[in-house]
Backbone as CSV, one residue per row, in Angstrom:
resi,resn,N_x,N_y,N_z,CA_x,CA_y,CA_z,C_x,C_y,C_z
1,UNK,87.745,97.501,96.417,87.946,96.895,95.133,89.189,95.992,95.135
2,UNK,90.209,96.707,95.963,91.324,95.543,96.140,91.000,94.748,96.665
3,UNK,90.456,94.789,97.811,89.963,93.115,98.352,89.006,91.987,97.784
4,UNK,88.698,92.953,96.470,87.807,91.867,95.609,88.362,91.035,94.666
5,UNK,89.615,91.755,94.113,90.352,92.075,93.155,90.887,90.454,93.256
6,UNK,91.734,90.425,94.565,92.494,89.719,95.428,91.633,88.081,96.058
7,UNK,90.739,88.450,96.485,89.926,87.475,96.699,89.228,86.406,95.354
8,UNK,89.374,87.110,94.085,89.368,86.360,93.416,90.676,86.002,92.352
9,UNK,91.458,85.931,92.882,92.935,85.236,92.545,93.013,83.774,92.600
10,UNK,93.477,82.960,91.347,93.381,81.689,91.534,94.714,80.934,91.539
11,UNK,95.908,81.940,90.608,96.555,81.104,90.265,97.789,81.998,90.936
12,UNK,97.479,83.489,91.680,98.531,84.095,92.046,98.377,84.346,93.971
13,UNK,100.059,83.950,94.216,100.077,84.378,95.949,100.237,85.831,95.972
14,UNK,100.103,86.814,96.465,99.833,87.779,97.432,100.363,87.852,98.729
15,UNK,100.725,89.068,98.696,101.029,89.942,100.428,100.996,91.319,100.559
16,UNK,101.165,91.807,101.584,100.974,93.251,101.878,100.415,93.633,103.064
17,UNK,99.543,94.712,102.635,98.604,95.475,103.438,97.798,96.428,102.723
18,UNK,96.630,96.541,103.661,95.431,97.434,103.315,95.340,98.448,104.690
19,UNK,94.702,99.822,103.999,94.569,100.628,105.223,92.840,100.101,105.244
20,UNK,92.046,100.619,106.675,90.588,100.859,106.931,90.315,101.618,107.679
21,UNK,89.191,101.848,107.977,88.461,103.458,108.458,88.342,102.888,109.737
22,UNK,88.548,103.039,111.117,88.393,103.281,112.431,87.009,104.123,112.508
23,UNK,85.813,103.305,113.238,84.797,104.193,113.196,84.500,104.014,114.589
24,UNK,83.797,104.767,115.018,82.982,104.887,116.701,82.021,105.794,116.777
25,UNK,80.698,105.355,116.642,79.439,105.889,116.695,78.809,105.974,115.437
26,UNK,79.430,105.751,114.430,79.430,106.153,112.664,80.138,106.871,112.410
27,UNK,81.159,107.549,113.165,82.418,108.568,112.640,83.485,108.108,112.912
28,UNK,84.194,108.367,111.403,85.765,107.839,110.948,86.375,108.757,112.630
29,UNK,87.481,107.897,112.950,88.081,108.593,114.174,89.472,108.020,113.753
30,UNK,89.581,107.369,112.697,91.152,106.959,112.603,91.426,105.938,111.317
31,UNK,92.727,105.521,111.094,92.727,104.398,110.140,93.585,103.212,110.627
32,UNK,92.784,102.258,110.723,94.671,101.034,111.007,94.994,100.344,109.601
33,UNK,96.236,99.744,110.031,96.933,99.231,108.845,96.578,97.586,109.105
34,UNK,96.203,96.464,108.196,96.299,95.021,108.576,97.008,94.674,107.331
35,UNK,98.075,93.636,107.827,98.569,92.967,106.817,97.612,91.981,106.187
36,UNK,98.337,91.536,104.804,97.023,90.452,104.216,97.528,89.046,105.433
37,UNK,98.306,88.953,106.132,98.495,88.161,106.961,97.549,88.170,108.309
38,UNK,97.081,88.824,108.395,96.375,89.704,109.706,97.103,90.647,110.924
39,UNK,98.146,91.106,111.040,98.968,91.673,111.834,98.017,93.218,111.215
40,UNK,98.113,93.630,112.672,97.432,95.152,112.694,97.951,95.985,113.589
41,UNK,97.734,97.239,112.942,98.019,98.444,113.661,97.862,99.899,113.178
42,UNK,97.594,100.934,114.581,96.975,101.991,114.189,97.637,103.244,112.824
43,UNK,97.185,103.405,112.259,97.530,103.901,111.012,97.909,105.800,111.951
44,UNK,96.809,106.412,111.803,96.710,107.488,112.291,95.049,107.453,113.023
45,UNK,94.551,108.154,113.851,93.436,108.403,114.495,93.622,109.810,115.366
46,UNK,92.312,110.129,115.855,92.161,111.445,116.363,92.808,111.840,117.692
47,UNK,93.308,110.679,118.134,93.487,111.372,119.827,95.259,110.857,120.451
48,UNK,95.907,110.172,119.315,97.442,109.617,120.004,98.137,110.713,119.335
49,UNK,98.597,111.895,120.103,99.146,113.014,119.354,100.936,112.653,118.913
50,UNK,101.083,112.909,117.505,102.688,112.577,117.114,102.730,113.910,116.339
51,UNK,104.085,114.292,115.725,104.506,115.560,114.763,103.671,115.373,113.569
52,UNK,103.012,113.995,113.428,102.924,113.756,111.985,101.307,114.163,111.693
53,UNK,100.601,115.385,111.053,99.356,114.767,111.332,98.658,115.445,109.664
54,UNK,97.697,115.035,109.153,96.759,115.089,108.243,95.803,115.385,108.712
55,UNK,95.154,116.283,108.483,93.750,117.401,108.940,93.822,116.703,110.395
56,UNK,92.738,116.392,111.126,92.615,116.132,112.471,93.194,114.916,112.389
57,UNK,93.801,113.984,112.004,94.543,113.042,111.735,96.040,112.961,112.465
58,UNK,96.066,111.842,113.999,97.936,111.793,114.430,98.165,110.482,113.511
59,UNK,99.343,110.830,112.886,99.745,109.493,112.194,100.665,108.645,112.871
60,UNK,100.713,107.468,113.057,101.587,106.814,113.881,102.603,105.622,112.847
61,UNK,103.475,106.900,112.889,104.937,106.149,111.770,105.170,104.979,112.079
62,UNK,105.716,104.447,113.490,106.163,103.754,114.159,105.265,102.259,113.744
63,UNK,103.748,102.421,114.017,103.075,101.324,113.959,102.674,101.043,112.727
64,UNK,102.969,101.909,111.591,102.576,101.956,110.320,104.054,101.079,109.616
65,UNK,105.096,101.164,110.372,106.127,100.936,109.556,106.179,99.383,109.947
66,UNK,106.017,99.218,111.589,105.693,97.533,111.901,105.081,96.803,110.885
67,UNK,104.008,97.162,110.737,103.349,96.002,109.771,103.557,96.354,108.646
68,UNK,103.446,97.296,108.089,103.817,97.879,106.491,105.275,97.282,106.349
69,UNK,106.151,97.403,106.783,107.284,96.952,106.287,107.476,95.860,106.185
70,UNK,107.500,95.029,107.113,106.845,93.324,107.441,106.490,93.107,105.949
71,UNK,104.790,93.579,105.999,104.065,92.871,104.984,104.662,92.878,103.862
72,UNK,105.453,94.041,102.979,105.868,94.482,102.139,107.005,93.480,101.251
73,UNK,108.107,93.740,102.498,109.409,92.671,102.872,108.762,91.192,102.450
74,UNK,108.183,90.992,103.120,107.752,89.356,102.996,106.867,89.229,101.420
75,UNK,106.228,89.792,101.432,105.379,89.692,99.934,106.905,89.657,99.174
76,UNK,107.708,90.337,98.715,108.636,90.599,97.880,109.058,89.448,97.759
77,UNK,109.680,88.775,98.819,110.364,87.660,99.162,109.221,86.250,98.632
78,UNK,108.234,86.265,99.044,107.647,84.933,98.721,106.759,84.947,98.182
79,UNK,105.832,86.117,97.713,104.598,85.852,96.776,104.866,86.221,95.717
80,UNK,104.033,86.162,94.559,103.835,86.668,92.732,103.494,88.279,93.030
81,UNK,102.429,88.672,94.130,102.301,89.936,94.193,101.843,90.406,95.388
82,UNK,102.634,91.912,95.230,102.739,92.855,96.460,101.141,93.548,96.269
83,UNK,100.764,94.133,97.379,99.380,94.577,97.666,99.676,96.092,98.535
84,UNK,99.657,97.047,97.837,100.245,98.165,98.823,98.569,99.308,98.753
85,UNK,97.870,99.383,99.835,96.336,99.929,100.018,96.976,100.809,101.534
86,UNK,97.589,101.839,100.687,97.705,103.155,100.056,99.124,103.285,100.201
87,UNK,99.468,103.867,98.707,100.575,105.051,98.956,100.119,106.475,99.078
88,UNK,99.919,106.788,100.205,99.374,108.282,100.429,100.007,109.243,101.406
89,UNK,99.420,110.307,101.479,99.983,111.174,102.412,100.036,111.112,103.721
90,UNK,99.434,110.450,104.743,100.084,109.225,105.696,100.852,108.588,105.355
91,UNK,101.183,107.596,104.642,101.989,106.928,104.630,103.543,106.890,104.206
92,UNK,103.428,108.036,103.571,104.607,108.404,103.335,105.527,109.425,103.963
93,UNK,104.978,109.993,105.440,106.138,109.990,106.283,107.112,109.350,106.560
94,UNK,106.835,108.174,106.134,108.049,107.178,106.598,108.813,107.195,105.519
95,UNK,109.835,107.412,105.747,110.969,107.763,104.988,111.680,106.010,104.735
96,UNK,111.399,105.439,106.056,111.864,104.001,105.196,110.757,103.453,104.386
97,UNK,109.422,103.587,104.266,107.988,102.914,103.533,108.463,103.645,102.025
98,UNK,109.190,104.771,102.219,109.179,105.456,100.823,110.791,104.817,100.196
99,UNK,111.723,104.446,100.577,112.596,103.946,100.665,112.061,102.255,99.662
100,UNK,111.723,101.702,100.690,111.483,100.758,99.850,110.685,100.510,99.273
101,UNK,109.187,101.404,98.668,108.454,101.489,98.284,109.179,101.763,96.593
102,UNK,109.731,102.869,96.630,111.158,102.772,95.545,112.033,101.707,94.781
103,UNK,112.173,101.226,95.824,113.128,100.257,95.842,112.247,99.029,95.047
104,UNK,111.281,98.795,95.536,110.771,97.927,94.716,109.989,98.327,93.310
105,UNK,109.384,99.048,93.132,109.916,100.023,91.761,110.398,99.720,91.352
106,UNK,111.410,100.280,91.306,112.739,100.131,90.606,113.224,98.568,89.719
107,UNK,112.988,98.261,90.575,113.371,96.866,90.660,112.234,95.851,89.757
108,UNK,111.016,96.330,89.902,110.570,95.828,88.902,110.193,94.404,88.689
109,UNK,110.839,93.711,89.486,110.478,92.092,89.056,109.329,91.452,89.598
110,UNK,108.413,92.075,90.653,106.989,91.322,91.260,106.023,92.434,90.540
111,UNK,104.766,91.690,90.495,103.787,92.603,90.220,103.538,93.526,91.572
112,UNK,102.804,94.275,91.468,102.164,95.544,92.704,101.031,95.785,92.099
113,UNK,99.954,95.698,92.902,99.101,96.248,92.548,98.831,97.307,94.065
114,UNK,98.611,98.368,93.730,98.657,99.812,94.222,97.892,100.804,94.150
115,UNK,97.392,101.796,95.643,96.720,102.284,95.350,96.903,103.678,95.409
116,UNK,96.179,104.867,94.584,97.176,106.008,95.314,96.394,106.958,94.807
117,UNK,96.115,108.153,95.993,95.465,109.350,95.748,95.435,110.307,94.147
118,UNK,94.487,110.844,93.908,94.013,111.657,92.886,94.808,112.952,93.640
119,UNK,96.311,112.973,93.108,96.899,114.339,93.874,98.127,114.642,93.239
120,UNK,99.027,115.819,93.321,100.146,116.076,92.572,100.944,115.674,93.719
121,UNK,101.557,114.741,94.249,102.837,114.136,94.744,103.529,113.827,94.142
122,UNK,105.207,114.682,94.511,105.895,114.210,93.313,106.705,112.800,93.633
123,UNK,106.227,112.088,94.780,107.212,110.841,95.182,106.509,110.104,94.264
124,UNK,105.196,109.986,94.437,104.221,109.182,93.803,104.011,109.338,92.237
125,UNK,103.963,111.130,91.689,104.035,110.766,90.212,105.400,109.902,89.669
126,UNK,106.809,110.174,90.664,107.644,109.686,90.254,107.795,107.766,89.567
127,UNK,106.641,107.314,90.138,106.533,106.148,90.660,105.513,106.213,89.158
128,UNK,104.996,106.638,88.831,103.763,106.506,87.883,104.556,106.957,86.658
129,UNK,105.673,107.400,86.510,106.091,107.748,85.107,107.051,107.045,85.017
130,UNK,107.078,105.452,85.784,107.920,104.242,85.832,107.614,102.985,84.631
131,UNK,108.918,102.774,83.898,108.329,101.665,82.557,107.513,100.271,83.351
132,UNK,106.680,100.108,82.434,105.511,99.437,83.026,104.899,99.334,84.242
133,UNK,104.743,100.580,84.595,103.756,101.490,85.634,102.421,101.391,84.581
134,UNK,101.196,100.699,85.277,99.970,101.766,84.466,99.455,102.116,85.796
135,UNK,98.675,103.207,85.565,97.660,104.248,86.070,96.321,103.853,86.109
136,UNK,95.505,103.386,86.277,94.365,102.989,85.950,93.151,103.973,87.188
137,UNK,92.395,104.675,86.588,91.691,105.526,87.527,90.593,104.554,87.639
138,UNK,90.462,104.629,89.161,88.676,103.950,89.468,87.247,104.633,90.005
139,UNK,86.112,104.666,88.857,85.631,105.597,89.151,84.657,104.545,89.938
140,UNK,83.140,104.875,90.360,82.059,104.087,90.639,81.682,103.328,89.247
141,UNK,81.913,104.059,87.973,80.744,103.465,87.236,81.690,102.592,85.994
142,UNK,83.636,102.474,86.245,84.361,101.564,86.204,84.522,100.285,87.051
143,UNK,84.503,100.696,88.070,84.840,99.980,89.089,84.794,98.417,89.227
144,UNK,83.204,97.948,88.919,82.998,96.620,88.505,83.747,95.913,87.421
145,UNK,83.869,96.551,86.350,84.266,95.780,84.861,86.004,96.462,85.255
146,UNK,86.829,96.664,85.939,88.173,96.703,86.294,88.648,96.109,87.242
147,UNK,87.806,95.204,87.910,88.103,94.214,88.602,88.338,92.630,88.037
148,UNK,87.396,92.463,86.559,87.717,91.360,85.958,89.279,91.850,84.973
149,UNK,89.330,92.963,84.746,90.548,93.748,83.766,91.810,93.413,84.346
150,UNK,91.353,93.645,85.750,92.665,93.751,86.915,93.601,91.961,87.021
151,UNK,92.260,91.180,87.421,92.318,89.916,87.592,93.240,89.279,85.880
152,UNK,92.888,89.576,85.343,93.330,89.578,83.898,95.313,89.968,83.931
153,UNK,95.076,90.878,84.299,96.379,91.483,84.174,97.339,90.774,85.591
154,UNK,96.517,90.215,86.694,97.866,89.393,87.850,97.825,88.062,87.647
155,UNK,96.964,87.237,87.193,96.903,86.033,86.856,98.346,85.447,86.017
């Protein structure tokens, strides 16, 4: 939905990143990270073992923070809006992704549009009980008519 969201943007620049599903044979085996620039790298997958891991999931901080931080950094700096596809429980090992994930929060002055698990995290509710934070849940049978809502609201 973000990449639809985004793809129909007319009057606003964009940056970031999106996570995607790593598949081999038809089974998820991992996720990489691509910037909206195209720079990529492995998110977490089943077989590069690190401390960090989510169910059968190794997460790879290191390559998550390369392009995630990059993309992040640079969106801030030169576009209307940041694109962050996911703040989740991968991704927030990184203590610097959460750092400035905050930081720009806080701060307040670019739009974000953001995506983030149906879960009690308190980094993340922290982030959601932020002045002009909205929440917007996406179900299947929203989904379509919150993409023209969305477009509405970054324009």
């Amino acid at each position: 939905m973000v990449r639809k969201v985004i793809n129909s943007l007319k009057n606003t620049t964009y940056g970031g990143f999106f996570s995607e599903e790593i598949k081999e044979k038809g089974a998820r085996v991992g996720f990489k990270i691509v910037s909206t620039d195209g720079e990529e790298g492995i998110l977490a997958d089943t077989t590069h073992k690190s401390p960090y891991r989510i169910s059968k999931y190794y997460v790879n901080v290191s390559e998550f923070e390369r392009v995630a931080l990059k993309a992040i950094t640079n969106a801030e700096k030169e576009k209307d809006l940041i694109i962050i596809d996911e703040i989740g429980k991968m991704e927030l090992f990184s203590q610097k992704f959460r750092a400035l994930i905050e930081e720009i929060f806080v701060k307040g002055h670019k739009k974000i549009l953001a995506t983030i698990p149906i879960s009690n995290i308190p980094f993340i509710n922290k982030l959601c009980d932020l002045p002009d934070t909205e929440v917007i849940e996406v179900t299947p049978g929203n989904r379509d008519q919150l993409i023209t809502k969305l477009i509405g609201y970054l324009e």
